[in-house]
C-alpha positions in Angstrom: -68.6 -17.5 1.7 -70.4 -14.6 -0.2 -74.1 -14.8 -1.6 -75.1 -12.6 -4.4 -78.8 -12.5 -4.4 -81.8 -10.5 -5.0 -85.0 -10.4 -3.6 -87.0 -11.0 -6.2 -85.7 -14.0 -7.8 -87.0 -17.0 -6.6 -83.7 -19.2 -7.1 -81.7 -16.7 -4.6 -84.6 -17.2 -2.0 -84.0 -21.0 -2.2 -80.3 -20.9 -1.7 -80.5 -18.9 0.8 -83.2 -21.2 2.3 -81.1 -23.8 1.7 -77.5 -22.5 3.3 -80.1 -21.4 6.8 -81.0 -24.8 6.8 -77.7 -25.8 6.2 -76.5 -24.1 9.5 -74.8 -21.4 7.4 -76.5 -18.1 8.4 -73.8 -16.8 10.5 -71.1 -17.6 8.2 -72.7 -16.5 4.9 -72.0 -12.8 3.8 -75.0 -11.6 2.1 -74.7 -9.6 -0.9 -78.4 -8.1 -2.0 -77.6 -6.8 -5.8 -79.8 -5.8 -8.5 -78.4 -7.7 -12.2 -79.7 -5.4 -14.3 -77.3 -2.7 -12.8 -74.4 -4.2 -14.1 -72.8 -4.8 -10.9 -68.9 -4.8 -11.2 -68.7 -7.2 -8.0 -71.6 -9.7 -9.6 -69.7 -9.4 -13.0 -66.9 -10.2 -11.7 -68.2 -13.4 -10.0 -70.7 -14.6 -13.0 -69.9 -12.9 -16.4 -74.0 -13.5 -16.7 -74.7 -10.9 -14.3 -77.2 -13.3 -12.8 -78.6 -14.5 -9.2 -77.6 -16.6 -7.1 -73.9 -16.6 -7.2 -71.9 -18.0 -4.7 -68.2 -17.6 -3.6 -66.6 -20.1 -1.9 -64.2 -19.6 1.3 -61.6 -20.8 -1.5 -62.9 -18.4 -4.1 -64.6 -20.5 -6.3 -67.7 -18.9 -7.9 -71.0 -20.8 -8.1 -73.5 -19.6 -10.3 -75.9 -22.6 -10.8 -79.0 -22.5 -7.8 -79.2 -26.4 -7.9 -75.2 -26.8 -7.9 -75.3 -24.1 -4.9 -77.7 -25.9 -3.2 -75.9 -29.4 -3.4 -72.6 -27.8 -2.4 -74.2 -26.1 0.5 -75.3 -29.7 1.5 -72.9 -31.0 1.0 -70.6 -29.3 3.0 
């Protein structure tokens, strides 16, 4: 899985909280971005050029901290 996050906002720091918790750290590929840059990877994963995004191991793009967090869970 992929994690688009940043270090300021406060919703990446709880997903990536979360999927450490989870048990996920070694699996997770982080990737720190800055939104206002226009990212072409982060656009192409969430059209809204925001943070968190995840990508699922079947490429599904998740772009919602509280859906990210209950998936992480829930896996």
């Amino acid at each position: 899985m992929k994690l688009y996050l940043n270090k300021t906002s406060p919703y990446a720091r709880l997903v990536h909280v979360t999927a450490l918790e989870a048990g996920f750290g070694s699996s997770l590929e982080l990737i720190w971005t800055e939104p206002w840059d226009d990212n072409a990877n982060l656009l192409a994963v969430n059209p809204l050029s925001k943070v968190p995004a995840l990508v699922t191991d079947s490429g599904i793009p998740l772009i919602e901290s509280g859906l990210i967090c209950q998936h992480l869970v829930l896996l």
